[in-house]
C-alpha positions as CSV (number, residue, x, y, z in Angstrom):
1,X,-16.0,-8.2,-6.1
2,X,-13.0,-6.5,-3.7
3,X,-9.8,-7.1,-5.7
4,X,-6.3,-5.7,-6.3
5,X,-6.0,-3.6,-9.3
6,X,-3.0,-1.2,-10.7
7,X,-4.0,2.5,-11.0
8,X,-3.9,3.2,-14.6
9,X,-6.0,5.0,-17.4
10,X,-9.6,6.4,-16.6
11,X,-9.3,5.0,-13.0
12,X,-6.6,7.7,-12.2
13,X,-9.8,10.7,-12.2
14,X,-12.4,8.3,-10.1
15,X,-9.4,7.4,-7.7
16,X,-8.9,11.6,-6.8
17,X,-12.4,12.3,-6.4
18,X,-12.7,9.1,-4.1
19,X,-9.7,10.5,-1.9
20,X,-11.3,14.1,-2.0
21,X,-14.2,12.6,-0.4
22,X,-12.5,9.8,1.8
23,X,-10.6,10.3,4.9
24,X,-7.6,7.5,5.4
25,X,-4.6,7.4,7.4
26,X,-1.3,7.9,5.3
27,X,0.7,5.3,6.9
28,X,3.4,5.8,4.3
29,X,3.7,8.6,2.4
30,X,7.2,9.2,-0.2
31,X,8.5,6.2,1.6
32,X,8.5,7.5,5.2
33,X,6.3,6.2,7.8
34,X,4.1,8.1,9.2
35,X,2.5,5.8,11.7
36,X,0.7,8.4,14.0
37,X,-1.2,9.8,11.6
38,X,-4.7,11.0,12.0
39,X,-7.3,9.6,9.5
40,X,-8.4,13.1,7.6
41,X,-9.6,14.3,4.4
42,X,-7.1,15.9,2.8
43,X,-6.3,18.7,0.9
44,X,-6.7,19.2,-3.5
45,X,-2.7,19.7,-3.2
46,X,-2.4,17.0,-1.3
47,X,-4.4,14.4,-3.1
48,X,-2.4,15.3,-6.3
49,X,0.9,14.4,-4.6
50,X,-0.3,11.3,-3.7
51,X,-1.8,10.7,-7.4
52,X,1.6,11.4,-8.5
53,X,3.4,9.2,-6.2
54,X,0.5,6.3,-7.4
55,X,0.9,7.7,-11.3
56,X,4.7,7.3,-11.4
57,X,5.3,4.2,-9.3
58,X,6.0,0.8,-11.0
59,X,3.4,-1.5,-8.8
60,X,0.1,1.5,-8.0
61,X,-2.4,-0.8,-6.6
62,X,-5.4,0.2,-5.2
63,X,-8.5,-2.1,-3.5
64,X,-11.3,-1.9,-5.8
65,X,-14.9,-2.4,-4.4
66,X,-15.9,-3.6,-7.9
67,X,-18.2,-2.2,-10.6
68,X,-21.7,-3.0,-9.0
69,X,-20.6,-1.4,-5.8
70,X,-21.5,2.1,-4.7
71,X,-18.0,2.7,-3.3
72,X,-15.5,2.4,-6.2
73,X,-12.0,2.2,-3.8
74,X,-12.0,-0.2,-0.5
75,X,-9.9,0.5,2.7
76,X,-6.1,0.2,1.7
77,X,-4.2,1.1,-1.5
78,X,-0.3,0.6,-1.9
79,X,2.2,2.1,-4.1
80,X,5.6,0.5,-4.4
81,X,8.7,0.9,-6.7
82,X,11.5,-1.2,-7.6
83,X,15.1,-1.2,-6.1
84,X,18.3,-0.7,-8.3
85,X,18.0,-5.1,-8.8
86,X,14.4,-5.1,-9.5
87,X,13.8,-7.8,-6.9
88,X,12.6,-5.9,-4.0
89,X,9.6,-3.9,-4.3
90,X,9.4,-0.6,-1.9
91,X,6.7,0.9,-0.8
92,X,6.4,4.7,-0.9
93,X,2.4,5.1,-0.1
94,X,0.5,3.4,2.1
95,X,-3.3,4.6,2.5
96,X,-5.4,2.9,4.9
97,X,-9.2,3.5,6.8
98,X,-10.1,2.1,10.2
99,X,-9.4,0.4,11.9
100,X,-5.9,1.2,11.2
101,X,-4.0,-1.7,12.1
102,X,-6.3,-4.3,10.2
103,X,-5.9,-2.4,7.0
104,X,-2.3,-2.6,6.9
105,X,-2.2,-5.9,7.3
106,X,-4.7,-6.9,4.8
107,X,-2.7,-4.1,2.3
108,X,0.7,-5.9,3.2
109,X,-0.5,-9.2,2.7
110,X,-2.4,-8.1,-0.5
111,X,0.7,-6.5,-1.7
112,X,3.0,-9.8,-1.1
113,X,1.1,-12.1,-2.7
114,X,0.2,-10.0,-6.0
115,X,3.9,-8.8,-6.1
116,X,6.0,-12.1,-4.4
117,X,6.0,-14.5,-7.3
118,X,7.5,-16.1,-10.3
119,X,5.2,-14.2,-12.7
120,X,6.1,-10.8,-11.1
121,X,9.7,-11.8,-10.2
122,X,9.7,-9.7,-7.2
123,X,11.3,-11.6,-4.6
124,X,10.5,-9.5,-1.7
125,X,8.9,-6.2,-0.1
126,X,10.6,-3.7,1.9
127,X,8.5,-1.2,4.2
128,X,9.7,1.4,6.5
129,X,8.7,0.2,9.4
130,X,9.0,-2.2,12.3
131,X,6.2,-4.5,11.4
132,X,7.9,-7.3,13.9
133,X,4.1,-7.5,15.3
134,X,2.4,-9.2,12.2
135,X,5.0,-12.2,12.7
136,X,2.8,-14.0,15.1
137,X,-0.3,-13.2,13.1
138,X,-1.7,-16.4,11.1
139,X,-1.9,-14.9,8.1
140,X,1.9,-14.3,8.4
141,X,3.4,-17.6,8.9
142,X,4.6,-18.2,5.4
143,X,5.9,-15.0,5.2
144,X,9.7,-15.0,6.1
145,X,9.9,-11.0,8.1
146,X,13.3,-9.4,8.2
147,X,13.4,-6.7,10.6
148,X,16.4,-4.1,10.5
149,X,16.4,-1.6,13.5
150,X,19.1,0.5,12.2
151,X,17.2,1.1,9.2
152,X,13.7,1.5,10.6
153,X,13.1,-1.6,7.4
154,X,11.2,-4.5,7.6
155,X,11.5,-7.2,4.6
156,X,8.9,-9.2,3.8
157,X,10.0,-12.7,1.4
């Protein structure tokens, strides 16, 4: 079954072979967007930056394919931190396969409702990027989306 899970323990190994093997765009990488980026393999270097990012932020969550699959990690995988209040959770990687634009919105919306609730206490999520787009997507409606141009930011609460 294809579910949410945080990063921790034995899944930390499994989850650098998978992006040894596995091309994805990084749509955010140490909070920056990187938009334009080309889905690639990347380098051994590289994949241990990102683990660390994962390792060492408070909410790591990957999409896992589930233990009878053949494919341990699905198409997007977030990692986000906490602000100075704890109430708004930031995300500093983003990892996503094609098509692109699909897989971020899934991950967002993934990443909301895990995070955006009274048993997680995190009242909203800051990306940085204009993601004024998604706000006329269905799946969006009940999301209140707080785009800041000067900042590049958009909240989602």
């Amino acid at each position: 079954m294809i579910g949410p899970i945080f990063l921790r323990g034995e899944l930390i190994e499994k989850f650098r072979e998978h992006l040894l093997n596995v091309s994805y765009h990084q749509v955010i990488h140490q909070g920056i967007s990187c938009v334009d980026n080309e889905m690639k393999k990347v380098s051994t270097d590289d994949v241990n930056e990102i683990i660390n990012q994962f390792v060492h932020a408070r909410f790591p969550i990957v999409c896992s394919a589930g233990s009878k699959s053949s494919i341990p990690f699905w198409d997007y995988h977030l990692a986000l931190q906490y602000d100075e209040d704890k109430r708004t959770a930031i995300i500093c990687e983003l990892l996503v396969r094609e098509p692109n634009q699909d897989h971020c919105r899934k991950a967002l919306l993934m990443a909301y409702y895990l995070l955006v609730n009274p048993k997680m206490g995190v009242e909203r999520i800051q990306a940085p990027m204009n993601l004024s787009n998604l706000a006329d997507c269905k799946e969006f409606e009940a999301i209140c989306m707080e785009f800041v141009p000067r900042q590049n930011t958009t909240y989602l609460s």
